[in-house]
C-alpha positions in Angstrom: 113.8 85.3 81.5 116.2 86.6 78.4 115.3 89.1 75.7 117.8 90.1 72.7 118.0 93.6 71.0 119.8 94.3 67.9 120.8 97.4 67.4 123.1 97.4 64.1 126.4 96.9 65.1 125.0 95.3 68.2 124.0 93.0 70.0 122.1 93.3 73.6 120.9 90.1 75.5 119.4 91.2 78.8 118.5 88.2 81.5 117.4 87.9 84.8 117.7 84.2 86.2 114.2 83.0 87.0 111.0 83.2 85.7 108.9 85.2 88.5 109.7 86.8 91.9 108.1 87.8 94.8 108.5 90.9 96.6 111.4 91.3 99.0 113.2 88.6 96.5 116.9 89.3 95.5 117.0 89.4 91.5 120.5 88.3 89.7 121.2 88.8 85.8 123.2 89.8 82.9 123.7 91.9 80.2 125.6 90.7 77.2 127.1 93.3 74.4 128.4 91.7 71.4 129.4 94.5 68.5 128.8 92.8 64.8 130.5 95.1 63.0 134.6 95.2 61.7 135.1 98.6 63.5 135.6 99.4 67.1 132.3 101.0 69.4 132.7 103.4 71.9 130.1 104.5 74.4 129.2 106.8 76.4 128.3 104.6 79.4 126.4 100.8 80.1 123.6 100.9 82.8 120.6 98.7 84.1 117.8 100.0 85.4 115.1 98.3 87.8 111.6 100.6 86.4 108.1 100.6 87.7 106.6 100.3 84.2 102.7 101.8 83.2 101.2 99.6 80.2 99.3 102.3 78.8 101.7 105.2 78.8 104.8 102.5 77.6 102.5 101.2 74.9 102.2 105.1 73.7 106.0 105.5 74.1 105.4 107.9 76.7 108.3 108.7 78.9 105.8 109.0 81.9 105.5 105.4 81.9 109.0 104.6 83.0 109.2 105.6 86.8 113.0 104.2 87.9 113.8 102.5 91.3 117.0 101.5 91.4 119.9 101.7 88.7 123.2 100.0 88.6 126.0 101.6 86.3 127.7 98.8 84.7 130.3 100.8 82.7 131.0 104.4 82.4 132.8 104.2 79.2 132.5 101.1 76.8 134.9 100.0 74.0 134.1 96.7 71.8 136.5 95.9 69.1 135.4 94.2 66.4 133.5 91.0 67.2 134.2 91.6 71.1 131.8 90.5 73.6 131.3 91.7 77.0 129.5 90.2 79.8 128.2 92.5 82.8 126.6 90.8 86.1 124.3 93.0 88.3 121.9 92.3 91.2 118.9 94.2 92.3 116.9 93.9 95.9 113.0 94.2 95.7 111.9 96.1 98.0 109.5 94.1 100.4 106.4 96.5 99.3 107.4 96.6 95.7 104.7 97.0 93.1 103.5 93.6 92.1 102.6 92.7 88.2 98.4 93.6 87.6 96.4 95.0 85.1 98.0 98.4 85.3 101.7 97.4 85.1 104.2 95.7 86.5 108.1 96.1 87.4 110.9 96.0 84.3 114.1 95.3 83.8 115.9 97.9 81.4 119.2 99.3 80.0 120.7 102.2 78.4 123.4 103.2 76.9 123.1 107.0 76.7 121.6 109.2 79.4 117.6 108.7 78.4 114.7 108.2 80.6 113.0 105.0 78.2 115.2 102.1 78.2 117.0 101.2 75.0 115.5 97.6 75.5 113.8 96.1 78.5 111.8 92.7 79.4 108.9 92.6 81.8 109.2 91.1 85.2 106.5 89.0 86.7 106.2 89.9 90.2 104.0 88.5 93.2 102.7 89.5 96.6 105.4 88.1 99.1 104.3 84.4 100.1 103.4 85.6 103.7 101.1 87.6 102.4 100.1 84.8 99.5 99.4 82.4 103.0 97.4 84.9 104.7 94.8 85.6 102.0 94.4 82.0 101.2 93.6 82.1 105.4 90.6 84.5 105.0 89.5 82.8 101.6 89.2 79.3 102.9 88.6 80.2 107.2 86.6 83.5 106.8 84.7 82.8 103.2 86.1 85.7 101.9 87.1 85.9 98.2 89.8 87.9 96.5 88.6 89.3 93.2 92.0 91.3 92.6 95.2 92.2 94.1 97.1 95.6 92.7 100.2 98.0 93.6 98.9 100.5 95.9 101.3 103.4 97.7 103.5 101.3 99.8 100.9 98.6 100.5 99.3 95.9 98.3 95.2 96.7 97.6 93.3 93.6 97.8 89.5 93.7 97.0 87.9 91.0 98.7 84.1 89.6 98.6 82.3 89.0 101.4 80.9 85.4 101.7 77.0 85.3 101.0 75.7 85.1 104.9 73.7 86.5 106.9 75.9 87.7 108.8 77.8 89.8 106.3 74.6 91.3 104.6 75.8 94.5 105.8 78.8 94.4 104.0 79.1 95.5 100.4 82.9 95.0 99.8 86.3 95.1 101.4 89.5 96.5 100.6 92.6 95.3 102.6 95.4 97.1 101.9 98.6 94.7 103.8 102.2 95.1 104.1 105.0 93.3 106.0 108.1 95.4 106.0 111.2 94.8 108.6 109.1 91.8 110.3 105.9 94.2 111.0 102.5 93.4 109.7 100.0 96.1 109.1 96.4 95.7 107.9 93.9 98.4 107.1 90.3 97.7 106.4 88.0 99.7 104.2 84.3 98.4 104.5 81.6 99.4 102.7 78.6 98.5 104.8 74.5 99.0 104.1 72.0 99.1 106.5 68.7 100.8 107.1 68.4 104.4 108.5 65.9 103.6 111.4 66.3 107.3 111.9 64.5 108.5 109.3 60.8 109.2 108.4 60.8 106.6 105.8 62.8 103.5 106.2 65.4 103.9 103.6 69.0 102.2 102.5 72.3 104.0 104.0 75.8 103.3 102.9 78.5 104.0 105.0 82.2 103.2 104.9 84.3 102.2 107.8 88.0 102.3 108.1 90.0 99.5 110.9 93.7 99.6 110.8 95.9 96.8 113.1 99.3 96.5 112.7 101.4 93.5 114.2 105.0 92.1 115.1 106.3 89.2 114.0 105.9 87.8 117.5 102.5 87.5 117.1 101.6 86.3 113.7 104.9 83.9 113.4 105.2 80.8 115.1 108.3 78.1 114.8 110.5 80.1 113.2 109.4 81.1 109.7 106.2 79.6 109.8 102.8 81.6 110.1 100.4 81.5 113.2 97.2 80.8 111.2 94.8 80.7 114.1 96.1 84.4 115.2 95.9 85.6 111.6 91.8 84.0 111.8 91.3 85.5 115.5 92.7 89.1 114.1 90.4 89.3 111.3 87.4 87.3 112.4 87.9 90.7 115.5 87.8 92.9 112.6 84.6 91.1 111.1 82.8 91.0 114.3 83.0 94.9 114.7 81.4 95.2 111.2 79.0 92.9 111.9 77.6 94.2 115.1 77.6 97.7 114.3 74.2 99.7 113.8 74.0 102.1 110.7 
């Protein structure tokens, strides 16, 4: 993934090697400066920035839109004489609950040559859920009948809307959110139903909504088997525990 900015006298070309990461992944790129002109450039300083980038607020050029993770200062003074090029290589670690590319946003790759909060020039990053976590949602889609209707950045944890299969079964349950991480080989759900039933309590049988919150959080023991391989039929037994509780409650 490469973009170019010109910036009479010069050049920028900005890549990171691949086309898409996942979180957790190490991303490796470049930054090219090339000056144009017949006179020699001096700046102040040469950085790349890792952001957390807001579509809305970026498309309005507001600075609020740029949130930075990480930065690596590739020169603190730069001179390019006339026609010179210099190549910079620099390497950033995603963090393994980094925000993940969805409607709102997605991660960026940016660089500066002054002290400023929005990037001179920058090229979006597409970014997915870590594969684990890829493998265990295609688990509850195809074992449990669950469906994933969207996945988005949440505050340390991935937010996964799921739809509950059309059963009888799971008539009490409007919708799911799963919020899931794996960070430093630990696993941690947390389960936000919202469930309907009918208030027997009342004078008049009516509707009642409810919401219930399950959290389970789990070692790599347990949901790894054969090295880096996941243990589907503890990742079904977990949640299908989760399911049965919602299904056997009484509003």
């Amino acid at each position: 993934m490469k973009g170019t900015i010109i910036l009479r006298p010069l050049e920028y070309t900005i890549e990171a090697i691949g086309e898409k990461w996942h979180q957790g992944d190490k991303l490796k790129g470049s930054l090219k400066v090339k000056n144009q002109s017949a006179e020699k450039i001096e700046l102040p300083l040469l950085k790349v920035t890792l952001y957390e980038g807001h579509y809305k607020k970026i498309k309005a050029k507001d600075a609020k839109g740029w949130t930075v993770v990480s930065q690596n200062i590739l020169a603190e003074t730069l001179t390019l004489n006339p026609s010179e090029e210099k190549d910079y290589s620099f390497e950033f670690k995603l963090a393994e609950n980094c925000s993940v590319t969805d409607k709102t946003g997605s991660l960026y790759l940016g660089f500066n040559d002054k002290s400023e909060i929005i990037p001179t020039g920058n090229i979006e990053l597409v970014v997915e859920p870590k594969i684990l976590i890829q493998q265990i949602l295609q688990i509850i889609e195809n074992f449990l009948r669950f469906k994933v209707k969207e996945i988005k950045s949440g505050k340390g944890m991935l937010e996964v809307k799921l739809n509950p299969p059309a059963s009888r079964e799971m008539s009490s349950v409007d919708g799911l959110v799963l919020n899931i991480s794996e960070i430093e080989k630990n696993l941690v759900f947390k389960y936000f139903f919202n469930l309907r039933g009918l208030d027997l309590a009342s004078a008049t049988i009516q509707v009642e909504k409810k919401t219930k919150e399950i959290e389970q959080t789990f070692t790599s023991k347990q949901y790894m088997i054969y090295g880096d391989s996941i243990n589907q039929d503890f990742i079904i037994e977990s949640v299908q525990s989760v399911l049965n509780i919602v299904k056997t409650k009484t509003l």
